[in-house]
N, C-alpha and C positions, 0 to 999 in steps of 0.2 A: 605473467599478468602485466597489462600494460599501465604505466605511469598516468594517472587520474589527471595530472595535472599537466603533463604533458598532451593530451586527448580533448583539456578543456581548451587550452592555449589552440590546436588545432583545428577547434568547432569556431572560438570565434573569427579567428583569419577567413575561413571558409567565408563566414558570414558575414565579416564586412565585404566580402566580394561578389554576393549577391547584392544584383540592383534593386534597389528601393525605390518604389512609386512612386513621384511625388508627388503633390495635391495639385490639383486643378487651378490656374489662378484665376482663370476667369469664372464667376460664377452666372450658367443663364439661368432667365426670368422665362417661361410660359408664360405667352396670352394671348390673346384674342377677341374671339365675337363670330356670332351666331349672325342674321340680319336675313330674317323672311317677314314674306308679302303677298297681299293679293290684290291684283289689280282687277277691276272690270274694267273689260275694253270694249267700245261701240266702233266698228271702222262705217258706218252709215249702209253696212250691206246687211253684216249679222256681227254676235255680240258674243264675250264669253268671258267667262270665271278663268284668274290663270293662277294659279300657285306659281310663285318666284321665289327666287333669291335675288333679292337687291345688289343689281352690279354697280350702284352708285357708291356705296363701301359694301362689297362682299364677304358671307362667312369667309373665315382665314384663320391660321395660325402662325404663332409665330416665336418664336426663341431669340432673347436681344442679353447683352452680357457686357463690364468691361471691368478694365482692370488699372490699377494707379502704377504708371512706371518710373514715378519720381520726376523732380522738377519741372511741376506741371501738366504731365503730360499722360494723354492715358491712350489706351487701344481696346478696341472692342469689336463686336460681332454683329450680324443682326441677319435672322434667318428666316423664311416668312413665309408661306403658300397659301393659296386662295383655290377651296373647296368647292365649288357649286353647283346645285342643282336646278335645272329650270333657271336658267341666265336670265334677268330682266331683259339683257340689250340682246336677247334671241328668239323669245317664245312670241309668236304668233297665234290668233284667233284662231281655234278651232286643233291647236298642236295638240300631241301628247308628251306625256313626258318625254322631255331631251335628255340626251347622255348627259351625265354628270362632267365635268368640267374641271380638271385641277391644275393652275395655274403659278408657274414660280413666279414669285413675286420678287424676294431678294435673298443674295446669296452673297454677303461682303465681310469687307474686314475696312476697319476705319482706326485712325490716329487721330490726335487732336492736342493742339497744345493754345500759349499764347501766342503762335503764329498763323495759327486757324484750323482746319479740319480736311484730313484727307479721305476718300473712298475707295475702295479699290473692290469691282466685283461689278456681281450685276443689283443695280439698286437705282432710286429716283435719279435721271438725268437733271443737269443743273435746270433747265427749261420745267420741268413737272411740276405742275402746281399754279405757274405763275398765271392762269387765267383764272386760277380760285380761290384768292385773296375772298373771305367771308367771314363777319361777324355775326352774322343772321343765327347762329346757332341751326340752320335748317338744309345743313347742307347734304343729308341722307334722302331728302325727299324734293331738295330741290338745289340743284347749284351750278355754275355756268358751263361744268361740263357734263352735267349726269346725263344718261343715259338708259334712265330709268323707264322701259314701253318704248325703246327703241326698236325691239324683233317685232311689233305690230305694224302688218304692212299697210298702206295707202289701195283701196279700192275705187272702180269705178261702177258705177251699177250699171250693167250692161242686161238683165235680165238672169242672167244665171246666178246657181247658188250663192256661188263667192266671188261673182263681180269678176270684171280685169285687175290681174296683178298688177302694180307699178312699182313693190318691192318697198323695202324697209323705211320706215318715216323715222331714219336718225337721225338726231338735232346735234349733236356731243359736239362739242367747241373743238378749237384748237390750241391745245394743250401740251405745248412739249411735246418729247418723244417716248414718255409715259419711262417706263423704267428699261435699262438696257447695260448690256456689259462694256463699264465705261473707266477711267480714272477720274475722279472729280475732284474740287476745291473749293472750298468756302473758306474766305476771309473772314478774319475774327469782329467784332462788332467795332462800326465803323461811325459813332455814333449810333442813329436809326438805320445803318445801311447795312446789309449785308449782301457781297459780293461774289458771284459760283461763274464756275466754266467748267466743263469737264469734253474730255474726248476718246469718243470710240468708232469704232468698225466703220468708218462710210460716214462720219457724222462729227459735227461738235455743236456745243449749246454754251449761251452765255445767258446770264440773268443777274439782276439787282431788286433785291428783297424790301421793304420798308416796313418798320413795326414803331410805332410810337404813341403812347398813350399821354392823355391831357384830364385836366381839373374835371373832378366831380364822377370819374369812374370810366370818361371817356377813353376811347382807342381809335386809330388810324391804321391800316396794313395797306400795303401793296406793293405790285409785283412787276417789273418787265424782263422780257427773255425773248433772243433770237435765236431760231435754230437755223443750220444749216445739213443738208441729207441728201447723199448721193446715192440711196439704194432703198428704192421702195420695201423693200420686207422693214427695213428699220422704222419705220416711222409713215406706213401705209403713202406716204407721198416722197417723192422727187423735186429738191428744190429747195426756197426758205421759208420760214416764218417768221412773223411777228405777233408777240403776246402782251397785253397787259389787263390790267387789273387793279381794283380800288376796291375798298370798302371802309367804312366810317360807322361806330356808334357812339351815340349820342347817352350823354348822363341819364333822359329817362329813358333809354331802352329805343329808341328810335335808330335806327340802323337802313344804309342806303348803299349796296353793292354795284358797279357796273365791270364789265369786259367787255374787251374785243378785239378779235384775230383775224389775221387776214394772213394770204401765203401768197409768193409769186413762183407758181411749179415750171419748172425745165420743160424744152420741148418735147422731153425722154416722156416725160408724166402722159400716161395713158390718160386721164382726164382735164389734159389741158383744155382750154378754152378761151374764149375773147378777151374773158374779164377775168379778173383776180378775186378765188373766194374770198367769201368774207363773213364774219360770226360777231354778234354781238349778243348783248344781256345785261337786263338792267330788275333791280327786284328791290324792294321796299320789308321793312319789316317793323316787326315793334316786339320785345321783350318786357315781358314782367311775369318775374318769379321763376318756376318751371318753364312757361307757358310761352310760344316763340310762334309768332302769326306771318303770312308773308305772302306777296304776290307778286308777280316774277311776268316778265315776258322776252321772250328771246327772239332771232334770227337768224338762218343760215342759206345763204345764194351763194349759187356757182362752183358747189362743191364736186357734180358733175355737173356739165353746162349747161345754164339755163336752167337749173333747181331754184326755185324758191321755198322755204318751209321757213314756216311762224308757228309761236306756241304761245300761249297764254296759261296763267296758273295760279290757284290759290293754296297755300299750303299751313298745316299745323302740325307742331313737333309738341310734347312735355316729356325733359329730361329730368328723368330721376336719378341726379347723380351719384346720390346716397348708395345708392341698387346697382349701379352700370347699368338702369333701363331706359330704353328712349321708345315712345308708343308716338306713331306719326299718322298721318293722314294729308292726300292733295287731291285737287282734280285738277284735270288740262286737257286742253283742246288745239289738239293740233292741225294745219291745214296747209297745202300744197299749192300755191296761190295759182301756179301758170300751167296747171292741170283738170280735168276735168272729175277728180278723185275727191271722192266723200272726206268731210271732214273726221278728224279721230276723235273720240272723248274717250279720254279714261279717269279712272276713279283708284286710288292706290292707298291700300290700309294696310300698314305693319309695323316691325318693333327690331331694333338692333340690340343684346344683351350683349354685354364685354364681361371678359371674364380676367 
């Protein structure tokens, strides 16, 4: 018979040498948002009812987590895909349903202390954003780069059903280089200023951030960023940009956005031209309570040579942020000035839920 306690002493040796799991330190958070719509679209030939998904913030998901590594400083995650069905910036008059759509949005890891924040992965280049400095609360249904009834083409009524094609009436500013696998930096707050560059694949992006709030509830933001792009898949163009960006609300709810981008493309750029595109946006708003009012008018020339397209818009948001619900409503009309192409109207009613 063997020695009891001899048996016990050799179960626990055993088992301090099995490995022990340890917990997780970082813990993530789930969340998201839902963001469908229906537009009616006139292109001046024929008309139609589209089911969307709003690509100006799209359904997504996403997983974000960090953790305290002592003096100061922490590290974290942030993981994110964009879902969609029936694209706003795709669906044309008369489509049927489009293939559904899934989009990596980010995929990073980030550090951060009192010397600023680093990124490392694919996630917003330092330029993303800076043409959409907005206080307007009404940036799902209207903002200086949405691209909301962007797939509704530009017709000429020639007599037939569906007119001559002239192909997509996009307005979408220019915006950075949207998200991309990059290193990035943001300096710590510099007063009002905050400072980013980051560089990846063919590309780098600089920008300078501004946030400052004044007496009686008011805010100030804004934004400038240059990119520079040697390889069109990164950033649809060849060449630089320039971004900026303003927005201002006022104590009673009075609020006044502008942008405007311009690029000077390589002679690599398939759409080079004479002139240097160029984008702007200016929109007006007022705030009281829920309820966020606002009309907007934009421009985009030279994006292929010798484009012009204009848009006008009135728009209404009530966020219920009690709910995570926002129920919106615009209409806009857009038009193709040095073409012979029917003007567009659309009419765009829906709701983003965050969960």
């Amino acid at each position: 018979m063997k020695c009891p306690s001899k048996t016990l002493i050799a179960l626990a040796v055993a088992t301090s040498m099995v490995p022990v799991a340890q917990a997780a330190k970082v813990e993530a958070k789930l969340s998201g948002q839902v963001n469908r719509a229906i537009t009616f679209a006139d292109n001046g030939v024929n008309s139609d009812a589209l089911f969307v998904d709003n690509n100006a913030s799209g359904t997504r998901m996403r997983f974000t987590g960090n953790t305290e590594m002592g003096n100061g400083m922490k590290a974290g995650i942030h993981w994110e895909s964009q879902y969609q069905d029936n694209s706003s910036s795709q669906i044309d008059i008369n489509d049927g349903d489009n293939d559904s759509q899934f989009i990596s949005r980010f995929r990073e890891v980030w550090f951060s202390g009192g010397w600023g924040k680093l990124y490392l992965g694919q996630g917003n280049g330092a330029a993303n954003g800076s043409l959409e400095s907005d206080l307007s609360g009404l940036f799902i249904i209207s903002n200086a780069d949405t691209n909301l009834g962007d797939g509704v083409h530009f017709r000429v009524a020639d007599g037939s059903e569906n007119g001559a094609d002239l192909g997509g009436s996009g307005l979408g500013g220019f915006d950075g280089l949207s998200r991309n696998d990059r290193i990035r930096y943001d300096t710590p707050a510099l007063g009002p200023l905050v400072l980013s560059g980051d560089v990846g694949q063919e590309k780098f992006e600089l920008a300078a951030r501004l946030s400052s709030k004044f007496g009686g509830g008011g805010k100030v933001v804004g934004a400038l960023a240059y990119v520079d792009t040697k390889e069109e898949g990164v950033g649809s163009f060849d060449g630089s940009q320039l971004s900026l960006s303003a927005s201002v609300l006022l104590p009673g709810g009075f609020n006044l956005t502008g942008a405007y981008g311009q690029r000077d493309l390589d002679d690599t750029d398939a759409n080079k031209g004479p002139d240097d595109p160029k984008y702007w946006y200016l929109k007006g708003g007022w705030i009281t309570g829920v309820h966020h009012f606002g009309i907007s008018y934009r421009a985009r020339d030279d994006v292929s040579p010798g484009q012009e397209l204009r848009e006008g818009g009135l728009q209404y948001l009530a966020n219920l942020k009690d709910y995570g619900v926002e129920l919106y409503a615009g209409v806009f009309q857009r038009e193709s000035k040095n073409t012979a192409a029917e003007k567009i109207t659309m009419f765009h009613v829906g709701s983003r839920i965050k969960f």
